[in-house]
Biopython code that builds the backbone (N, CA, C, O; Angstrom):
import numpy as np
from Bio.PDB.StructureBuilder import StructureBuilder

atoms = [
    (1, "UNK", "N", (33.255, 15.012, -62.114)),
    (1, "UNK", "CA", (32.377, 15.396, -61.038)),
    (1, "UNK", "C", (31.254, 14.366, -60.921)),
    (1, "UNK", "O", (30.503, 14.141, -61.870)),
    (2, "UNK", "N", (31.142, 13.705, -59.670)),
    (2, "UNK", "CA", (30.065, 12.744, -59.661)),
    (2, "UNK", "C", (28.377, 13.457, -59.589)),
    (2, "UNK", "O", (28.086, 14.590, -59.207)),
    (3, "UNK", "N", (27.827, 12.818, -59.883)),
    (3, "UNK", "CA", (26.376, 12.990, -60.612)),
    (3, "UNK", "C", (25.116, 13.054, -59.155)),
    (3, "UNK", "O", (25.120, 12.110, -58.365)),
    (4, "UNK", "N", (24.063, 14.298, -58.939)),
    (4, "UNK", "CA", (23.376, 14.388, -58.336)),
    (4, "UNK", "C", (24.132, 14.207, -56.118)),
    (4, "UNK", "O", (23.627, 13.740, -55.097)),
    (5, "UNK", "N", (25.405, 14.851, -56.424)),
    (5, "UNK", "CA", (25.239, 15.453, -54.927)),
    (5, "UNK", "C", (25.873, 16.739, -54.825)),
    (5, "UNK", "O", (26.730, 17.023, -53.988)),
    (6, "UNK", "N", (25.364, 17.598, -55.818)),
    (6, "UNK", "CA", (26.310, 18.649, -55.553)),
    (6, "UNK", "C", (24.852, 19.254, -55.660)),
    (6, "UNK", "O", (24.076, 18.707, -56.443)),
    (7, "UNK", "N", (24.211, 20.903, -54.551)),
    (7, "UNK", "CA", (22.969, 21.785, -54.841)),
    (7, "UNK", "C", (22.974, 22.532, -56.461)),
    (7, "UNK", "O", (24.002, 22.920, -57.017)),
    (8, "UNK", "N", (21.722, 22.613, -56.984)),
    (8, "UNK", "CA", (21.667, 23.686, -57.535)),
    (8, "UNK", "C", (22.213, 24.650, -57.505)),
    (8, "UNK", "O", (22.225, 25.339, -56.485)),
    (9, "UNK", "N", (22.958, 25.063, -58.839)),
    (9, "UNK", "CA", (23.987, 26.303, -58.963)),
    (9, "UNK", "C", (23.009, 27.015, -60.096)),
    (9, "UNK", "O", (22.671, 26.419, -61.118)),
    (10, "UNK", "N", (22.580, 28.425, -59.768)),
    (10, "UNK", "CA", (21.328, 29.037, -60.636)),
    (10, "UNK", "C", (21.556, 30.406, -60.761)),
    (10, "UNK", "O", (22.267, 30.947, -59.913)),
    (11, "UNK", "N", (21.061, 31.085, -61.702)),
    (11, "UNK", "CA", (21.159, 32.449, -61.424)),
    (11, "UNK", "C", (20.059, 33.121, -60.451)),
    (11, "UNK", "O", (18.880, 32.781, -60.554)),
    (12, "UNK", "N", (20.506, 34.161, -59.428)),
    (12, "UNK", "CA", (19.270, 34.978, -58.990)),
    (12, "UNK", "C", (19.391, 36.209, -59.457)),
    (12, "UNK", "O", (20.172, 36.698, -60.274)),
    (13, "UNK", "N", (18.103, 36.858, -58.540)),
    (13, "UNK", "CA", (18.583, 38.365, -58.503)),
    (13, "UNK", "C", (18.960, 39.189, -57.042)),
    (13, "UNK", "O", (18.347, 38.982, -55.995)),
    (14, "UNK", "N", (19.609, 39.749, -57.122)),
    (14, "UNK", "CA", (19.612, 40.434, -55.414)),
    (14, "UNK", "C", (19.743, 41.864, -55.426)),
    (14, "UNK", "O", (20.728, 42.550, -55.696)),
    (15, "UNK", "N", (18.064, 42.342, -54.935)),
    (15, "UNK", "CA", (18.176, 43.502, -54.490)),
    (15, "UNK", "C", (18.753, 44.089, -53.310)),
    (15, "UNK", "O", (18.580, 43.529, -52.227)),
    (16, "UNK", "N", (19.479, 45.248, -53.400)),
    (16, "UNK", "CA", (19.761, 46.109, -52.030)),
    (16, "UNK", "C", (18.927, 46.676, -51.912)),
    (16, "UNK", "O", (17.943, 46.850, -52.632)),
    (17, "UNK", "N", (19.328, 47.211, -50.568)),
    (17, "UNK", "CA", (18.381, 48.310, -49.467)),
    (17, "UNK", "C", (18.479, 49.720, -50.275)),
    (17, "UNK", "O", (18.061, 50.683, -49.631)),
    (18, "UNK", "N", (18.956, 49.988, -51.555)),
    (18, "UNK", "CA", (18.589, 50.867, -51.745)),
    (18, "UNK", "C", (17.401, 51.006, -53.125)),
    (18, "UNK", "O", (16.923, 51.900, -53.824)),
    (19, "UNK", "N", (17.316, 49.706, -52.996)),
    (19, "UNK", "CA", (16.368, 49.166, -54.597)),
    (19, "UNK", "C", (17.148, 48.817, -56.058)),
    (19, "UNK", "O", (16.533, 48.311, -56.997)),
    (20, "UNK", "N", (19.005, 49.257, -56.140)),
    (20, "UNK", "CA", (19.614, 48.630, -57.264)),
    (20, "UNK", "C", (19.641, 47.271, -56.969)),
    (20, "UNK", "O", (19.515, 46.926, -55.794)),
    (21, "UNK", "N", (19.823, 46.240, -58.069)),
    (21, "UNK", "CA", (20.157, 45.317, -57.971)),
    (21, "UNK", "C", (20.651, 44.845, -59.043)),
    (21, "UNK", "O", (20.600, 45.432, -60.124)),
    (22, "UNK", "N", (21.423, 43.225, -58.763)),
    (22, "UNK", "CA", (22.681, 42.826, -59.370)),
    (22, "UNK", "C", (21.815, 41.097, -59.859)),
    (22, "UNK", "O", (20.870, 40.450, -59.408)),
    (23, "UNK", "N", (22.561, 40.969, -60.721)),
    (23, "UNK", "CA", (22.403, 39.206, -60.951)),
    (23, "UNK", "C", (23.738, 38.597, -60.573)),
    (23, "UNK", "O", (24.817, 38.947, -61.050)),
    (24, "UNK", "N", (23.605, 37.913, -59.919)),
    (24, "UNK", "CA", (24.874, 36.468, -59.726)),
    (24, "UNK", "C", (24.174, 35.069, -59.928)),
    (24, "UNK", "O", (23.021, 34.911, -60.330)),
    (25, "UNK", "N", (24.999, 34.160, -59.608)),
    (25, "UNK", "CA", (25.028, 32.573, -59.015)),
    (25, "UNK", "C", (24.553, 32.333, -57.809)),
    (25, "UNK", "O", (24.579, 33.219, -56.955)),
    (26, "UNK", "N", (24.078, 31.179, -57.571)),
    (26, "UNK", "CA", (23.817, 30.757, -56.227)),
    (26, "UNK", "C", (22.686, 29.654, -56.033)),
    (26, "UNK", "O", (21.732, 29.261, -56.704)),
    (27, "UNK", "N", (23.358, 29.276, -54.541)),
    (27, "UNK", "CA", (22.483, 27.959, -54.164)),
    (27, "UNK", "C", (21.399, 28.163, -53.468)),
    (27, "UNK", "O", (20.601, 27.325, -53.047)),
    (28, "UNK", "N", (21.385, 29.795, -53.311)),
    (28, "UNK", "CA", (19.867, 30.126, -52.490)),
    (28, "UNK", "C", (18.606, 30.086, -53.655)),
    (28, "UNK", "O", (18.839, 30.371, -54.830)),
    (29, "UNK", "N", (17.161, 29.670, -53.145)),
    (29, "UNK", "CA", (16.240, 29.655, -53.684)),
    (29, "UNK", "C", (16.255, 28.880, -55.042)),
    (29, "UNK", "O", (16.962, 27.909, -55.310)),
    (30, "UNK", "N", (15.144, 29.625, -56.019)),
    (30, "UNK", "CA", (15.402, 28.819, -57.406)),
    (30, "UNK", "C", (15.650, 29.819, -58.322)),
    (30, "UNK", "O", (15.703, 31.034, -58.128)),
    (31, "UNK", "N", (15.776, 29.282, -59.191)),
    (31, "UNK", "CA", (16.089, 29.860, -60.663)),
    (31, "UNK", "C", (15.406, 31.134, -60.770)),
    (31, "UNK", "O", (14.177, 31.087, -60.731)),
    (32, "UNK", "N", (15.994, 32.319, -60.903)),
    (32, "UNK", "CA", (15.345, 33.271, -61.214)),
    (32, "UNK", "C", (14.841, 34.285, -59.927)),
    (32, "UNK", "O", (14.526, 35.453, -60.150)),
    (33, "UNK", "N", (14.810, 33.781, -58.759)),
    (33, "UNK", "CA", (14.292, 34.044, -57.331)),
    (33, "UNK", "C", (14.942, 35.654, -57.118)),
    (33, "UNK", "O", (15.908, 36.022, -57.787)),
    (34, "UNK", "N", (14.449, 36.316, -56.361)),
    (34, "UNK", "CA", (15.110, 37.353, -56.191)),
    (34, "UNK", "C", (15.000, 37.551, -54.438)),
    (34, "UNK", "O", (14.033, 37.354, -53.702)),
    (35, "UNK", "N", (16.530, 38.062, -54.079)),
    (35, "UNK", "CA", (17.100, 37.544, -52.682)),
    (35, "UNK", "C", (17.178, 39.501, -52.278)),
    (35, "UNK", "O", (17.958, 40.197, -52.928)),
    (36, "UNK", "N", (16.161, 40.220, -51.028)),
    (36, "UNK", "CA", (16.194, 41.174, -50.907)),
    (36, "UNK", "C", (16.798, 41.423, -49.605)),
    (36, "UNK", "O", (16.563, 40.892, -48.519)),
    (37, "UNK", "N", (17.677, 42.398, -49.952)),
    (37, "UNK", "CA", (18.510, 42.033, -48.308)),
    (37, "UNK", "C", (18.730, 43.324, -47.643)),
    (37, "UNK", "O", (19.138, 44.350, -48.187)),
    (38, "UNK", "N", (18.368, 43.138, -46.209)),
    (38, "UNK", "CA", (18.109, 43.930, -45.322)),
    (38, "UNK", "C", (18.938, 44.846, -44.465)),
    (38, "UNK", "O", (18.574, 45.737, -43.698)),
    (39, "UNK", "N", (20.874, 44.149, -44.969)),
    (39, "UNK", "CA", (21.977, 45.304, -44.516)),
    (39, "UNK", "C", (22.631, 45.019, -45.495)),
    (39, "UNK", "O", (22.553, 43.855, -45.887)),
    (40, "UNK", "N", (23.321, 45.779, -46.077)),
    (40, "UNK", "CA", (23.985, 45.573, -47.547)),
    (40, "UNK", "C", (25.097, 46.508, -47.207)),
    (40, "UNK", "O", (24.917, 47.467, -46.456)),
    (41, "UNK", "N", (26.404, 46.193, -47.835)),
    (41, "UNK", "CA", (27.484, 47.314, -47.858)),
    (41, "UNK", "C", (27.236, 48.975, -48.091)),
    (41, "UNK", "O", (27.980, 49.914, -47.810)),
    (42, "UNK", "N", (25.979, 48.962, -48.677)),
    (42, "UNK", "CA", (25.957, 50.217, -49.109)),
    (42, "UNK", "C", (25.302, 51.297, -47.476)),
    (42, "UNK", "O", (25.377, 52.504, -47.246)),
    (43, "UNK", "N", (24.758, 50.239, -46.730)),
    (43, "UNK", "CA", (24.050, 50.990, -45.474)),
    (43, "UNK", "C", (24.659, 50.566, -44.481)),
    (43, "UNK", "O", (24.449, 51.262, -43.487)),
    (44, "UNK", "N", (25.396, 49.634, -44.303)),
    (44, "UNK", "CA", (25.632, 48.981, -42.439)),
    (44, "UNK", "C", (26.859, 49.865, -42.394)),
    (44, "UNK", "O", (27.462, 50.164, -43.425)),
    (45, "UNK", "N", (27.346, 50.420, -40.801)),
    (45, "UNK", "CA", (27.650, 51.363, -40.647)),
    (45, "UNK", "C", (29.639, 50.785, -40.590)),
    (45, "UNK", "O", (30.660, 51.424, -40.334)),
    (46, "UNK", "N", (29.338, 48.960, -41.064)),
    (46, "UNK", "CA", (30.399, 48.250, -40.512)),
    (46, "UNK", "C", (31.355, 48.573, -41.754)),
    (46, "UNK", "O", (32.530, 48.542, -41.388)),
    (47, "UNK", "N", (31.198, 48.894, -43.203)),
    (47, "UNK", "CA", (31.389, 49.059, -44.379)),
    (47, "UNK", "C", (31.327, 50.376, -44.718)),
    (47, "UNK", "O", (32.006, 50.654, -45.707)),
    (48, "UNK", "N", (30.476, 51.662, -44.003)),
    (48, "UNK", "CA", (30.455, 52.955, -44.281)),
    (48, "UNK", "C", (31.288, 53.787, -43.294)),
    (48, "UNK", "O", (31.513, 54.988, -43.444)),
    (49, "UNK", "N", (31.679, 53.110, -42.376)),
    (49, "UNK", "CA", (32.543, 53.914, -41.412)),
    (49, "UNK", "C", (31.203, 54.824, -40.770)),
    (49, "UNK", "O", (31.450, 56.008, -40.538)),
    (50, "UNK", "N", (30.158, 54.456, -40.550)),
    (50, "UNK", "CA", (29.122, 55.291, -40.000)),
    (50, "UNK", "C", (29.924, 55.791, -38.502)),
    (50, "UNK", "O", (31.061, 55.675, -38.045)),
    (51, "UNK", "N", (28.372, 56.528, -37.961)),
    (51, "UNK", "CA", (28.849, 57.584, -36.699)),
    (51, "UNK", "C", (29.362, 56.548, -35.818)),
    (51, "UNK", "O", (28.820, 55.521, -35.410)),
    (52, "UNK", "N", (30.537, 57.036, -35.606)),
    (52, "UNK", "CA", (30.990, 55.663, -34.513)),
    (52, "UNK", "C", (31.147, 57.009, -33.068)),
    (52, "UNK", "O", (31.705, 58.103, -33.155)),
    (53, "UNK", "N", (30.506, 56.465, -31.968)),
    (53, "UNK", "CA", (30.902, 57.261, -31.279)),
    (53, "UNK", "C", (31.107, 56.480, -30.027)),
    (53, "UNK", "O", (31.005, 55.253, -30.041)),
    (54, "UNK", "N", (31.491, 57.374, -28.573)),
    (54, "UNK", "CA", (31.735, 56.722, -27.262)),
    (54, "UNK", "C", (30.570, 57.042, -26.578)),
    (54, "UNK", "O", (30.143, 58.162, -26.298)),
    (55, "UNK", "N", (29.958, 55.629, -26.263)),
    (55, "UNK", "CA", (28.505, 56.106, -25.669)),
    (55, "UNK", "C", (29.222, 56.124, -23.953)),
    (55, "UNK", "O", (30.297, 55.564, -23.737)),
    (56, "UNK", "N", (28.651, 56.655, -23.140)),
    (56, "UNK", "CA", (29.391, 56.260, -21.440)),
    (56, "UNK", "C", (27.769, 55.792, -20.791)),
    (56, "UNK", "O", (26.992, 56.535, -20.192)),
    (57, "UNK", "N", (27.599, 54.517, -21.088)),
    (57, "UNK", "CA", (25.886, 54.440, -20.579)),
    (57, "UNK", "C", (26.478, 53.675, -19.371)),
    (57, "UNK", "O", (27.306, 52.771, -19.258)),
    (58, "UNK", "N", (25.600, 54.516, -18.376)),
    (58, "UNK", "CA", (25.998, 54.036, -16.945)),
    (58, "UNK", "C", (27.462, 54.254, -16.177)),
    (58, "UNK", "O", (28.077, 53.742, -15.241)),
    (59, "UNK", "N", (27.575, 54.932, -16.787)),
    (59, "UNK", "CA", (29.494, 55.450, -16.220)),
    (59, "UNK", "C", (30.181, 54.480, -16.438)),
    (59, "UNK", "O", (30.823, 54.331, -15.399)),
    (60, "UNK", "N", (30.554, 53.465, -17.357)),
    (60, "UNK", "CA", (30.753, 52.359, -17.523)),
    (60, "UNK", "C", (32.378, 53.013, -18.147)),
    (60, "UNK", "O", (33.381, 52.301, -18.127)),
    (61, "UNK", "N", (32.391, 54.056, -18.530)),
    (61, "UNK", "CA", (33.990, 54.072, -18.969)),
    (61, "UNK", "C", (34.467, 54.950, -17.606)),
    (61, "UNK", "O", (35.618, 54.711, -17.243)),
    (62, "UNK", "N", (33.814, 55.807, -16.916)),
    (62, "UNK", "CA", (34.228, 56.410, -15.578)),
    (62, "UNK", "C", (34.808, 55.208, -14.913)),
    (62, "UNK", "O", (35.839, 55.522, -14.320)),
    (63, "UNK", "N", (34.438, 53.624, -14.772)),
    (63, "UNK", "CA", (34.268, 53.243, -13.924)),
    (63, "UNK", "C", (35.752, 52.636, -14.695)),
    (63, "UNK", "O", (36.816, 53.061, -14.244)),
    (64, "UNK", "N", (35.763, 52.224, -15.176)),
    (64, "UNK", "CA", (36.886, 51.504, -16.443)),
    (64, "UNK", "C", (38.025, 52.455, -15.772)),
    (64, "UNK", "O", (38.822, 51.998, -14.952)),
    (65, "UNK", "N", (38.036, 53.732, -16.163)),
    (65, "UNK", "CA", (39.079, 54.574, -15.655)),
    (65, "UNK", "C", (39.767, 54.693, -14.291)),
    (65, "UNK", "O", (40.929, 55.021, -14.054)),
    (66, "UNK", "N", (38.575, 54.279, -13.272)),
    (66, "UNK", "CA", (38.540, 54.535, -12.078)),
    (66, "UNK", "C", (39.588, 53.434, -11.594)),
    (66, "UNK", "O", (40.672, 53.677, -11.066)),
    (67, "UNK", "N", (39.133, 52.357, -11.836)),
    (67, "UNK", "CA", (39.492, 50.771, -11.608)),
    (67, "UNK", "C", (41.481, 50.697, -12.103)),
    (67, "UNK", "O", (42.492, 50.518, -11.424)),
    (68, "UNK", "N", (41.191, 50.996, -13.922)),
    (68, "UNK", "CA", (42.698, 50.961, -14.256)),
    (68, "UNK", "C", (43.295, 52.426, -14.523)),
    (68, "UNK", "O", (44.459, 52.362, -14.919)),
    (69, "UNK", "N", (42.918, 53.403, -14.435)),
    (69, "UNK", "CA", (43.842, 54.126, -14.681)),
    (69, "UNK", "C", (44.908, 54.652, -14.007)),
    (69, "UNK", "O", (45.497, 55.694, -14.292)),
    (70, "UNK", "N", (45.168, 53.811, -12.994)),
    (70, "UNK", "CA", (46.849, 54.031, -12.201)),
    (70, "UNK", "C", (47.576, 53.135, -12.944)),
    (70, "UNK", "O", (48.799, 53.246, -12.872)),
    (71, "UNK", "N", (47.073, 52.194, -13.704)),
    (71, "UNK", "CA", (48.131, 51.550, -14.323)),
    (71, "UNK", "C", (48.954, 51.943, -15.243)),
    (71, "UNK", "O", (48.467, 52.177, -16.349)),
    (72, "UNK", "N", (50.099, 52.084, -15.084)),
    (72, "UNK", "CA", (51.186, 52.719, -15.932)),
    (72, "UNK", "C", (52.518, 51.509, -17.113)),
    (72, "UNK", "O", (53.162, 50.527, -16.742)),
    (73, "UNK", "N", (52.471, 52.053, -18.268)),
    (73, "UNK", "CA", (53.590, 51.133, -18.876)),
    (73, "UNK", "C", (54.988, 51.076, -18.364)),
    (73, "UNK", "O", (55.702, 52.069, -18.222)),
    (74, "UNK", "N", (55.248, 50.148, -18.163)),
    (74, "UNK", "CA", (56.698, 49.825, -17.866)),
    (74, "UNK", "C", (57.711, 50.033, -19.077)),
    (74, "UNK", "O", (57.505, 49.409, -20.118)),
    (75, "UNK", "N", (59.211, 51.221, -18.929)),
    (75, "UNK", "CA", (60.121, 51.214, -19.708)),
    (75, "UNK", "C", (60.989, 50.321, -19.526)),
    (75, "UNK", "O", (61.959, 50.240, -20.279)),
]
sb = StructureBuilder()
sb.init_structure("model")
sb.init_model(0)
sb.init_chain("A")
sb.init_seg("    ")
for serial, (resi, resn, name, xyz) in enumerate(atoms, 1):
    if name == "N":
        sb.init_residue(resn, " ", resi, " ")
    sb.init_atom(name, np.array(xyz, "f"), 0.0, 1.0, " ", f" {name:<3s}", serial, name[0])
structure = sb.get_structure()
């Protein structure tokens, strides 16, 4: 491995949004730094299957329907 072009490889700390936190590796910050992060698997709704629902803001799926729903699949 050639000498002085590769970043700092260091330990941090990284807290979640719920206040546990973990130690790893990494090229963020310095040695020892602690990295607090603001959507974490444990809360974003992309990883929890949160409330997913059908919003209709502005009739925007009425209108969707209106437009294609004569369209039919071909057997």
């Amino acid at each position: 491995m050639r000498k002085d072009i590769h970043p700092d490889y260091h330990t941090i700390t990284v807290q979640m949004t719920d206040g546990t936190t973990f130690e790893t590796r990494s090229t963020w910050g310095k040695e020892g730094d602690t990295l607090r992060l603001e959507i974490d698997p444990k809360s974003h709704p992309a990883w929890t299957g949160g409330a997913q629902r059908l919003v209709d803001t502005g009739g925007q799926v009425a209108r969707f329907n209106k437009r294609f729903g004569s369209f039919k699949l071909k057997k």
